[in-house]
Steps between C-alpha positions, in 0.01 A plus 500: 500500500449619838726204634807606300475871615509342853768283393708795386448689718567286816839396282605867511455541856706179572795660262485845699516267834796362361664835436439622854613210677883573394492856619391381851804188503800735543700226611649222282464239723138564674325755753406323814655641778537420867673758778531386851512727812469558854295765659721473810808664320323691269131565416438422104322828489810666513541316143200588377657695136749213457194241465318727327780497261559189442101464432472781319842556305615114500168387420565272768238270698693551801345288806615601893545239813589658817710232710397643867235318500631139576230348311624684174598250219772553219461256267707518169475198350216245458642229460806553243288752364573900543272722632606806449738674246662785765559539816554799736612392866558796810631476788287275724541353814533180706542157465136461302698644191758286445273175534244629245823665272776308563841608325462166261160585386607795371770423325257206346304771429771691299617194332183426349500875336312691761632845578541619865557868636631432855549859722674460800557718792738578800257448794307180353717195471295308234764145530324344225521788223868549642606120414285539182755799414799374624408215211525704264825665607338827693568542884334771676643627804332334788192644754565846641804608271404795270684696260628884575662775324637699705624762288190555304382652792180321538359191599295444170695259247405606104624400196534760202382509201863352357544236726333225307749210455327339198268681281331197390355479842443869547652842428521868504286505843545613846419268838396583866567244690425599825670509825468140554708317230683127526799489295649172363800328391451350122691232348694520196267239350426613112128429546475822759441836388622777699252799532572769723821531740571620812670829524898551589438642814214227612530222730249263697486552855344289801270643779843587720618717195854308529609515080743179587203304484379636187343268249661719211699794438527742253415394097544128585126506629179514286114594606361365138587199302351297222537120447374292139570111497583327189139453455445821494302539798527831731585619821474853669674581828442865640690593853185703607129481550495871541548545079164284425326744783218735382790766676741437232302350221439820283878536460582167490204453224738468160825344637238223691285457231777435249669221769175356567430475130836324410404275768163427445674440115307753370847610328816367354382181441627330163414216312605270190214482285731342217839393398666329187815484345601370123715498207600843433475431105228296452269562785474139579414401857744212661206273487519546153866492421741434795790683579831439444851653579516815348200585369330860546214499701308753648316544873157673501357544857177742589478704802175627706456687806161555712368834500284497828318826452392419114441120598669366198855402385702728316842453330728504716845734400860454570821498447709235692331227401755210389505178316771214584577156314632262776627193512675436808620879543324797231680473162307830433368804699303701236306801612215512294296801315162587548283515149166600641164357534485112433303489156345188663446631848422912526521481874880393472853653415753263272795488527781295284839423511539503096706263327779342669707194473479155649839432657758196305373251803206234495317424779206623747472848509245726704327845365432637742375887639532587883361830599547580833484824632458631848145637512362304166362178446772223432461346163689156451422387181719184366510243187711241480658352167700283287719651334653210219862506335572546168445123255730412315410655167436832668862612534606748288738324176895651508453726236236706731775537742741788406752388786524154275606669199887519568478080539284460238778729265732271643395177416450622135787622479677155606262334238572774238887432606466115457308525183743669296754366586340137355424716205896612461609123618304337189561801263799473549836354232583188618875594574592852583853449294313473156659762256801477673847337423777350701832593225765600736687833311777422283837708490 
């Protein structure tokens, strides 16, 4: 008796583990952590409330290297096998850096779904994390040229509260980011994701003040950006170490913490958790009954997005998310409606296209649902079938076809025709002239 109380007992604490666990995982892809530094540009205790954050508000397991030390290691990989789920990289100097993080390793690092938060700054020239950004289609402006405003009247570049590009990424929150800011040129690639831009009246200057040389001018430059491959894995790039400082970090506390959420995937990530199409009448799955031309079917598919500070997926809302039947080009474009919870899946939106027609063609056809939306998760979600053409007895008869009704009143018409006159021809006397005489009048 004793033995099952224990039993019990010990099973209740291991459910109540499992309950905690989630609230401490923020992230949807894991919670180790690694920042690298070096003390000889700036001291990490000058970023002592951002790694507190990211322990304490992330529920990160963030681990530290400092790289002036020669005999410091970075090692992301064993093997093939990652490390480390994010990483935060300052300015650092030397040649030491780019052997231990070379531009390639982390980009390998970002193509096998790790997130990076790369900060650069005007009077460090980091070469690596510069080549590792110009891969993904952001150039900072090189060593020494900083961004001023000259109208603004001060030296300190800030962001207000409505300058937020994408409010996926972050919104409604002011930025300070210091006197010390490298802007950069972005690429019109659709995989970047503009965050804050330069002001009108700003331009990057050079130690000799000369604005010819400037690196950009005006609203064509940018101090933040964002960057999500089609994996789905992150990037951060911030023009200024002076915004993660202790200095700024009190007013920088919402608009960071919401871009260091999105980027740690904490937010606006999506998922499929089901899909399934079928005959709109029946119900009957193509497995069950193929398609063929002209049939209605309908296209079921079931949404889910992360919510990092509840640690579960919720059902994710919207209005723009479309459905297309392709073949070689879409026959259909449908923008489908969002019925609410999946009865099968609580933690997921449907959504359906309703009935609609198979087009009057056989042959391979795709259903398929690409969501891609700067600042969300891409969804691709694809299923490829045959679509059969109609057998022989499956064509509707000529007395189903309306249009066929003026020939088919013709052709009985011409038998109707033919008939009677047969009927006159045999009913007929056998000489019209019967009844009738020949006498010629007689005077």
């Amino acid at each position: 008796m004793l033995g099952n109380h224990f039993l019990h007992a010990l099973l209740a604490l291991c459910v109540a583990l499992t309950q905690l666990v989630p609230c401490l995982a923020r992230s949807a892809t894991g919670d180790r952590a690694l920042l690298v530094f070096d003390d000889r540009v700036d001291e990490i205790a000058q970023y002592s409330q951002l790694i507190e954050s990211l322990r304490e508000q992330h529920g990160l397991a963030v681990d530290t290297v400092e790289l002036s030390d020669k005999a410091a290691r970075v090692d992301l990989f064993n093997r093939d096998i990652r490390l480390y789920d994010h990483l935060l990289v300052f300015p650092v100097k030397g040649k030491h850096f780019a052997k231990q993080l070379a531009a390639k390793k982390l980009l390998r690092f970002t193509e096998d779904g790790g997130n990076v938060v790369a900060v650069t700054a005007p009077r460090v020239a980091s070469d690596s994390v510069h080549q590792y950004l110009n891969q993904l289609g952001i150039y900072p402006a090189p060593r020494t040229q900083h961004l001023v405003d000259l109208v603004s009247g001060t030296d300190v570049i800030a962001a207000a509260s409505n300058a937020s590009l994408n409010a996926h990424v972050y919104s409604d929150a002011a930025l300070v980011f210091g006197d010390s800011v490298s802007p950069a040129l972005l690429d019109n690639r659709p995989q970047i994701i503009p965050l804050v831009q330069a002001s009108k009246s700003s331009f990057a200057v050079s130690a000799n003040k000369t604005r010819e040389q400037s690196w950009t001018q005006g609203a064509q430059g940018y101090i933040a950006a964002a960057f999500q491959n089609n994996q789905n894995a992150r990037a951060l790039w911030l023009g200024s170490t002076q915004a993660l400082s202790n200095a700024n970090f009190a007013q920088n506390a919402q608009a960071l913490g919401e871009m260091l959420k999105w980027t740690f995937q904490e937010k606006a990530v999506l998922k499929v958790t089901g899909v399934s199409h079928a005959h709109a009448d029946s119900g009957l799955s193509y497995d069950q009954l193929p398609y063929k031309v002209t049939d209605d079917v309908v296209y079921n598919i079931s949404i889910a997005q992360w919510d990092g500070d509840a640690a579960q997926w919720a059902p994710y809302v919207a209005d723009d998310v479309q459905f297309e039947l392709r073949q070689i080009d879409p026959y259909y474009r449908i923008t489908m409606h969002a019925l609410g919870a999946d009865p099968r899946d609580a933690t997921a939106e449907l959504y359906s296209t309703g009935a609609f027609k198979m087009p009057n063609r056989h042959g391979m056809f795709t259903f398929a649902t690409d969501y891609q939306r700067q600042g969300v998760s891409y969804l691709s979600e694809q299923d490829i079938k045959a679509i059969r053409h109609l057998a022989n007895d499956e064509y509707p008869r000529s007395w189903e076809i309306t249009n066929a009704w003026v020939y088919a009143a013709a052709i009985a018409s011409v038998i109707a025709s033919f008939v009677g006159f047969v009927f006159f021809f045999v009913t007929a006397p056998a000489s019209l002239s019967d009844g009738f005489t020949d006498d010629k009048k007689k005077n």
